[in-house]
N, C-alpha and C positions, 0 to 999 in steps of 0.2 A: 550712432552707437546707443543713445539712452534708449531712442526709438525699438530698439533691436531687444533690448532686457525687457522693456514696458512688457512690450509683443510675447517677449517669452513667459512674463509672472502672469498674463493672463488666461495663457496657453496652458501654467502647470494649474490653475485655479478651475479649468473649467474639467482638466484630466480628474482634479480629483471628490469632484460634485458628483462623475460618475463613477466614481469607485465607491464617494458615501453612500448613493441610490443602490447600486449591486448588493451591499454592505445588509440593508435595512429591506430583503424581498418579504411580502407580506405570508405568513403561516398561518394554515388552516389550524385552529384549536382543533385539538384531541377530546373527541366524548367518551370519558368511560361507561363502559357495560354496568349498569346497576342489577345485579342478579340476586333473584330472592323465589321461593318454592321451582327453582330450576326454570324459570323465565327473564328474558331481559327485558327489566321494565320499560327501559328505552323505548321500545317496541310498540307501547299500547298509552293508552290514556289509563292513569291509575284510580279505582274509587276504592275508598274504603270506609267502613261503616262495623258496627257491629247487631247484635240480634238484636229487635227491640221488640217488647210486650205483643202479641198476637203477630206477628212475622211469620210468616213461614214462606216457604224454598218459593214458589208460587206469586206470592205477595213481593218479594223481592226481586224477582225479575220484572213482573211487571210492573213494577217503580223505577226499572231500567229499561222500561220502552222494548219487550220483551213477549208477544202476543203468547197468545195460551197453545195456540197448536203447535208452536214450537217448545212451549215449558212444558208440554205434556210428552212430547217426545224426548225431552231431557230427561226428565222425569223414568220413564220407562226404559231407555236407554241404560240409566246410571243406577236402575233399583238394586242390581246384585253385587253392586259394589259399594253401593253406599244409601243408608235409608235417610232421605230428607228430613221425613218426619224427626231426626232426633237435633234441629238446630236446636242451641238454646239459648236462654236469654241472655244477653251481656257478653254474648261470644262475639270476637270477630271474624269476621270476612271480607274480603278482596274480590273487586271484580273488574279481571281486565278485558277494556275496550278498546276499539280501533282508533287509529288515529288520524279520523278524518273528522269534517262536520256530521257523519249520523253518530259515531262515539257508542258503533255496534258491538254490545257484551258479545265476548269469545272466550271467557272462561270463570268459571265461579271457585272461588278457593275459600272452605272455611276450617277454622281452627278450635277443634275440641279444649286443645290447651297449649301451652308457651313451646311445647316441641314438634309433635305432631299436627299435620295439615292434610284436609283430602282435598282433590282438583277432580271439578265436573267440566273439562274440555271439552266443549263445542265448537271450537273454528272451525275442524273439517268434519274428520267422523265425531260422535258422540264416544266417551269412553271415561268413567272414573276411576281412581286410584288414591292411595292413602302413603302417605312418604314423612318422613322426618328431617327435620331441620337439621343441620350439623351440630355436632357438639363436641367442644372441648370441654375437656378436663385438666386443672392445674393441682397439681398435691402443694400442701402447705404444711406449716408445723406452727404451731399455737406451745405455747407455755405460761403457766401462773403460777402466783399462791395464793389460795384461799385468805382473804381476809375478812367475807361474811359468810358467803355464798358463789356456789358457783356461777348461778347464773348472773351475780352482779359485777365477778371479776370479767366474764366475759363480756357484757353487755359493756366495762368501760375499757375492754377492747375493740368495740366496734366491730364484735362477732357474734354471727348468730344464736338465737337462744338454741338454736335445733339443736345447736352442736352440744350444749348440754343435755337436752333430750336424750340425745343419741347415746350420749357417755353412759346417762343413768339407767340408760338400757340394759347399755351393755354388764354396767356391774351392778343389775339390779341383786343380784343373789350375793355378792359379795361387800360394797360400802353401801351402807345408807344414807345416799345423799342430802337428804333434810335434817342430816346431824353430822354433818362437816366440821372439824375443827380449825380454829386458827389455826394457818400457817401450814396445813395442806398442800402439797404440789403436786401438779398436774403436769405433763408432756404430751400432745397428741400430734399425732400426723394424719392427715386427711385429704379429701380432695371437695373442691369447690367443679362446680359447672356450669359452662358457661353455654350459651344458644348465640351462632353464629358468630361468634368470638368475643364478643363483646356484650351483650346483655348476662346480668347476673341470673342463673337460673336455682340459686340455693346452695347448700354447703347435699353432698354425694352421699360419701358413706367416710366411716373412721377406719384407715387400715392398720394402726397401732397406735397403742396409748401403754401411759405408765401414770397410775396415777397412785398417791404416797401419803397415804393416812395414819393416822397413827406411830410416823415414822418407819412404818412396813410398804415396800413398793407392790404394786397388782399391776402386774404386766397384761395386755389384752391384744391379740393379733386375730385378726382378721387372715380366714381360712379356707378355700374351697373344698369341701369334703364330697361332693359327687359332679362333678363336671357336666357329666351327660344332664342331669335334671336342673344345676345351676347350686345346688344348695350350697350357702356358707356361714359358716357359725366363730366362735370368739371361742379362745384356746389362751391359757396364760404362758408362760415360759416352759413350764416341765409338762404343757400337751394336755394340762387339763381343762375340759369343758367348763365355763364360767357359767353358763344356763343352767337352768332344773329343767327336769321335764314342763314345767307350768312357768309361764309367763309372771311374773311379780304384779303386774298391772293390766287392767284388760283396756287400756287407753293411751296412748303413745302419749299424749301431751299433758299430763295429772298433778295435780297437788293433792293431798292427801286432806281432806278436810274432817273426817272424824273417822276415829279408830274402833278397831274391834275393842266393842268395852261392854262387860258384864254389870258393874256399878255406876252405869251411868245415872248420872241425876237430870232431869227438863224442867227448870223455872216454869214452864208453859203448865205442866202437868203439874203443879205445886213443890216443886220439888223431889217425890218420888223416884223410885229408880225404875228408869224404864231400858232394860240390856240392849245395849244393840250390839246383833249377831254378823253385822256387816263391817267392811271398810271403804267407805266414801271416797271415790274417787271424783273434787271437782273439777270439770271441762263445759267446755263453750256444746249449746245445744246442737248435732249435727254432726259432733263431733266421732270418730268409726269407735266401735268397741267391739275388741277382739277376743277370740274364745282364747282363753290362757292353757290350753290342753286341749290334743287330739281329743274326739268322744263323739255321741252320737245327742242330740237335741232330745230330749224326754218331754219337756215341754216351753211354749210357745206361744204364749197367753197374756189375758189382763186380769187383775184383781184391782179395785177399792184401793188397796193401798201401796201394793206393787207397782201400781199402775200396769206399762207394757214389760213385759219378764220373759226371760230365757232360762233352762234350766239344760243343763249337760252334764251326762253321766261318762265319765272317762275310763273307769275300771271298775270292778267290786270294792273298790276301797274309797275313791274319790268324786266327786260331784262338785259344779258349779254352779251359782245361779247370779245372773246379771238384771238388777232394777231399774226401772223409772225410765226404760227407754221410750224416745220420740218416735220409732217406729223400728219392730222385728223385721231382720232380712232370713231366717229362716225357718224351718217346718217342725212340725213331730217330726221323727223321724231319719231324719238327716244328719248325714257324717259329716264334719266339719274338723280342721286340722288349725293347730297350733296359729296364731294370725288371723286365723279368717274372718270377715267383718259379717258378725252376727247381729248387729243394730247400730242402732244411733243416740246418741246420748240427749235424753230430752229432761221433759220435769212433770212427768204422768204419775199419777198417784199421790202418797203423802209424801209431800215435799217442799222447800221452800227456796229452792234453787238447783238450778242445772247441774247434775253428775249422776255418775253411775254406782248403785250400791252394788258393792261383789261380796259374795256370799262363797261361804266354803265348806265342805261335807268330808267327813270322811269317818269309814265306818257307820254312816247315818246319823251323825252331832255335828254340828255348825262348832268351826273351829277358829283361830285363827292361824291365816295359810303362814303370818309376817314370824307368828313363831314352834312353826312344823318343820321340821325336818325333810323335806321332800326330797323324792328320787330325784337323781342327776338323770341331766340329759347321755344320749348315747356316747360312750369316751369314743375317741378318734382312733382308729383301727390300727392295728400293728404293721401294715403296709404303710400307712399315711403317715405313722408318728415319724419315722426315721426324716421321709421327705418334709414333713414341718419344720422339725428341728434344724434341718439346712436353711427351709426358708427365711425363720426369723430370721436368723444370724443377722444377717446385713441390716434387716429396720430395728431390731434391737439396736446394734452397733449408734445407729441414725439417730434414734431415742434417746442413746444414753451420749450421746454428743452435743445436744439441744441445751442451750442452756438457759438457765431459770433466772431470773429478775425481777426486780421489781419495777414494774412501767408505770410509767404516767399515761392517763387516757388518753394525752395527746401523740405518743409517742410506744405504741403497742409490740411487747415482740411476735410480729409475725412474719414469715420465713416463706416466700415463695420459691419451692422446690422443682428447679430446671431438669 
């Protein structure tokens, strides 16, 4: 009888060794697909590198074991869709190889900037093409109070300065932001952008703010006024245009370092009063400077003291003239609109640091623009205003929901909008 159990517990012991083996069969691991410029890198051996000092398309193949009768056929191949000659220095590039021991390049990918990329594909046919990265967009809502400056409340929210840029753009003709008061409130809604979901590609555009000076709110919505051509401009709550015909600044990123001043005095010059007819706009050399008004270039030169100069005639009434640039991007001659980047902000001429001197005319006297009266931009057409007024509705609503606080920099209100 015990013989008979033994027999049996060794019987259930070996049944269930094979149940643990069935239990525990071996799984092939899952490789995910790594996809990037619409290839699975999986695929190939990856290099990547960026331009360096005397590189060219040529020079970088054959650093990849790449003979010349085949780069010249790429070359030739790829001319009408993409010209080599414009690598530049510090850019990156990608080049995928086979994944065998020769580690044969089969395609060259380089990248202007963080979103767009062109592919000179060589595996089978030759063929180039220019494509973009994906991109999202997240909206967000930001709110403060001014307790020095704008850009210092934002900076101890761990928010870009652009986004005060942007603000001071947009109410250039209405607050003057270099005279903020205490206790100022601010609401904006905006959108951030991202490249391939996850890397930060900068703060978009503002699609409504409210911002509260003086105890008076300035509403600012963001607006499409012609679809077909893309154009959109800033409207406050009852449809009116917040822009002038003329830009306030001919440099998106500006501090104002010295003002239109008739009495000025120069310690240099013994003290004396030497006028200056201009307003100093300081920025980093390289920096774009934009014509503040449609008009056509009059002139396009250098003087002694102007150093490199532009001058634009806008109407019988009004003239511009932009100083001390690092190099003119346009002609006599030449129409140029509102934005367009007519130079680069250098330190040519009399000067002692980087900015742009902007100059103002009208009626033929150097004026100051900060306190003319200038024509408003075009008001928003009588078909469009009705469809605005519906639009706000809802981001006002949104705006005036957001509430205001006082944050600690470790502790920011910001509101990511699902």
């Amino acid at each position: 009888m015990l013989f008979a159990i033994i027999l049996s517990l060794n019987s259930c012991k070996e049944d269930n060794s094979q149940v643990v083996e069935d239990d525990f069969a071996i799984v092939e691991p899952v490789i995910l697909d790594v996809l990037e410029f619409g290839f699975n890198l999986n695929d190939y051996v990856v290099k990547r590198d960026t331009v360096r000092a005397g590189d060219s398309f040529g020079e970088i193949m054959q650093r990849n074991n790449v003979g010349y009768p085949k780069i010249f056929q790429i070359v030739e191949k790829a001319r009408d869709s993409f010209d080599i000659r414009k690598l530049q220095i510090g850019k990156p590039y990608t080049i995928l190889c086979s994944k065998d021991s020769l580690q044969e390049p089969k395609c060259f990918i380089y990248q202007p900037n963080r979103e767009e990329y062109i592919v000179i594909n060589f595996q089978d046919s030759i063929h180039a093409y220019t494509s973009r990265k994906p991109i999202k967009y997240v909206e967000k809502e930001v709110s403060g109070i001014i307790t020095s400056n704008i850009s210092q409340t934002l900076d101890d929210k761990g928010i870009s300065l652009i986004l005060a840029y942007k603000m001071s753009d947009i109410y250039a003709w209405t607050i003057d932001f270099t005279r903020l008061q205490k206790g100022d409130k601010f609401k904006v809604i905006y959108t951030d952008k991202y490249i391939d979901d996850t890397i930060y590609a900068g703060i978009d555009n503002i699609k409504a703010a409210v911002f509260e000076h003086k105890n008076e709110p300035f509403y600012a919505f963001e607006f499409e006024t012609d679809s077909i051509k893309g154009l959109k401009d800033y409207f406050n709550d009852e449809a009116n245009n917040l822009r002038r015909a003329f830009l306030k600044a001919p440099v998106e990123y500006k501090r104002i370092s010295s003002r239109y001043n008739l009495n000025r005095r120069i310690a240099l010059y013994g003290n004396k009063i030497r006028p200056h007819k201009g307003t100093d706009f300081a920025a980093a050399v390289g920096t774009p400077i934009r014509a503040t008004a449609n008009g056509t270039v009059t002139k396009s030169s250098f003087t002694r003291g102007n150093g490199n100069y532009v001058k634009i005639k806008h109407n019988s009434t009004y003239e511009t003239q932009y100083l001390h640039m690092k190099k003119q991007n346009v002609k006599v001659g030449q129409y140029v609109r509102q934005g367009d980047v007519i130079g680069w902000v250098g330190m040519t001429g009399n000067t002692s640091g980087p900015h742009v001197c902007y100059r103002f005319w009208k009626n033929g006297q150097q004026v100051d623009p900060f306190r003319e009266k200038l024509p408003a931009s075009e008001p928003i057409s009588k078909d469009l205003k009705i469809k605005y007024l519906e639009y706000i509705i809802p981001l006002k609503n949104q705006l005036d929901d957001v509430q205001i606080e006082v944050e600690t920099p470790s502790d920011p209100l910001i509101t990511e909008v699902n």
